[in-house]
C-alpha positions as CSV (number, residue, x, y, z in Angstrom):
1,X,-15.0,19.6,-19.6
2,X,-13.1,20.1,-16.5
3,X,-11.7,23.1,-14.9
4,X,-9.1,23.6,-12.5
5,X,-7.6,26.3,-10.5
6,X,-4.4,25.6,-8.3
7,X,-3.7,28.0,-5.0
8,X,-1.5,28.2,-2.5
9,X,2.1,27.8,-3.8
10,X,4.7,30.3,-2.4
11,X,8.3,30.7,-0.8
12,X,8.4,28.5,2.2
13,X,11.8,27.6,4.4
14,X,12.6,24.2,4.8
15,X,11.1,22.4,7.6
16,X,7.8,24.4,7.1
17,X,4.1,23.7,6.1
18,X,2.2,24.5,3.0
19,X,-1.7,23.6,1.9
20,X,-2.4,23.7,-1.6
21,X,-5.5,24.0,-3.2
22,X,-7.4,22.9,-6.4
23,X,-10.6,24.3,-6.8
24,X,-12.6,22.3,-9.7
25,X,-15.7,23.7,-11.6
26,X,-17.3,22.1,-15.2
27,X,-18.5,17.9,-15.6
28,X,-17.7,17.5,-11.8
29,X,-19.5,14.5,-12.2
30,X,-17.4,13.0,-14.8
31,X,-14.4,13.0,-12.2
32,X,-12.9,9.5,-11.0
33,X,-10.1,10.4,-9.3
34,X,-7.9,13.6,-8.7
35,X,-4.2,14.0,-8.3
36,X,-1.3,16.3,-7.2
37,X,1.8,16.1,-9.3
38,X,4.7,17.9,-9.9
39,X,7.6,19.1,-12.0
40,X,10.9,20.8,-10.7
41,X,13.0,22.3,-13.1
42,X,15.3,20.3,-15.6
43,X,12.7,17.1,-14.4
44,X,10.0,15.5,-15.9
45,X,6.7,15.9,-14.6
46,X,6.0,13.2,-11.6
47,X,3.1,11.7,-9.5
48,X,2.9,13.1,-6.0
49,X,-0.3,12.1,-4.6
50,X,-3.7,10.3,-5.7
51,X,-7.1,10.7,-4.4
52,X,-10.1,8.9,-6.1
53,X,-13.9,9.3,-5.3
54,X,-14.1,7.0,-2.3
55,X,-11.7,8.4,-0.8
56,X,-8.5,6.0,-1.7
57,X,-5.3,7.5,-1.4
58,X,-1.5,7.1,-2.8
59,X,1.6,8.7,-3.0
60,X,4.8,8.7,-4.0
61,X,7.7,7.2,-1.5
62,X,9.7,10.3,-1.3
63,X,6.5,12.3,0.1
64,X,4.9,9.8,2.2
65,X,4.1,10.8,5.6
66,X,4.8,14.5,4.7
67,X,2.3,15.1,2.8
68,X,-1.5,14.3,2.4
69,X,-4.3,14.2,-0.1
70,X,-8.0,15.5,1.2
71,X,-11.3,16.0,-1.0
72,X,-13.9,18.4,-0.1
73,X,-17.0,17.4,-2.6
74,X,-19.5,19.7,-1.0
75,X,-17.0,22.4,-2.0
76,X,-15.6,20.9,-5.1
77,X,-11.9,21.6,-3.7
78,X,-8.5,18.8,-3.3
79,X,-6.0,20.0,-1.2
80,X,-2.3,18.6,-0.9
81,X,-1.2,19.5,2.9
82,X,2.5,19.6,2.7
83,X,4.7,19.3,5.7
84,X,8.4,18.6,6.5
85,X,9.5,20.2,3.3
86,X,12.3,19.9,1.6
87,X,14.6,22.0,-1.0
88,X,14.2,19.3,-3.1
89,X,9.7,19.8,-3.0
90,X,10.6,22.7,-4.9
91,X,8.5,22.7,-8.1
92,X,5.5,23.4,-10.0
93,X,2.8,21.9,-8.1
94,X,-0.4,20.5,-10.8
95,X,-3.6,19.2,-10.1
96,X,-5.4,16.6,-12.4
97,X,-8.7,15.3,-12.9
98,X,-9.3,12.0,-14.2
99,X,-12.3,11.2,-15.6
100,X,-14.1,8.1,-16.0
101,X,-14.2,8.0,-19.7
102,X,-10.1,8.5,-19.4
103,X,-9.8,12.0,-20.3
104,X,-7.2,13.9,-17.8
105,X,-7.8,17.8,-17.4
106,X,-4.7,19.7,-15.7
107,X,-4.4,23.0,-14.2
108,X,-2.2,26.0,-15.0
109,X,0.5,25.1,-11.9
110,X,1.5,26.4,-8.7
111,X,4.9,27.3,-7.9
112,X,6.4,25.9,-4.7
113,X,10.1,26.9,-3.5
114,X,11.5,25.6,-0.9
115,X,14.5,27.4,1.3
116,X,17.3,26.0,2.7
């Protein structure tokens, strides 16, 4: 089993900078890979960046270069540093761990609004 804990998510205006946490506690071990995603209201829950455990990074087109995945092991933390945003970043930001036997473990959310 997996926990996580999401941080960070507030009002922001557009054009600002935001660093979200994910602090992750349980079968660390088990953990492949960890992800941000996120769903804004009315939407369906979407991929926003990926991380796995050497360090490998992706992310979907409409955030790259704004925004950027980081692991801390020693600390058992993923961030998502978020900058350039956008009214339309508004949503509930998720982490996700995915193990290596295929299980995904998600947090409770973290609301990010955006300001125009």
């Amino acid at each position: 089993q997996v926990q996580l804990v999401e941080s960070g998510g507030t009002l922001v205006q557009a054009g600002g900078s935001l660093r979200l946490s994910c602090a992750a506690s349980g079968t660390i071990s088990s953990i492949n890979a960890m992800a941000w995603h996120r769903q804004a209201p009315g939407k369906q829950r979407e991929l926003v960046a990926v991380i796995s455990n050497r360090g490998t990074t992706g992310y979907t087109d409409s955030v790259k270069g704004r925004f950027t995945i980081s692991r801390d092991d020693a600390k058992n933390m993923v961030y998502l540093q978020m900058s350039s945003l956008k009214p339309e970043d508004t949503a509930v930001y998720y982490c996700k761990a995915l193990t290596l036997k295929g299980d995904d473990y998600w947090g409770q959310g973290t609301q990010v609004t955006v300001s125009s």
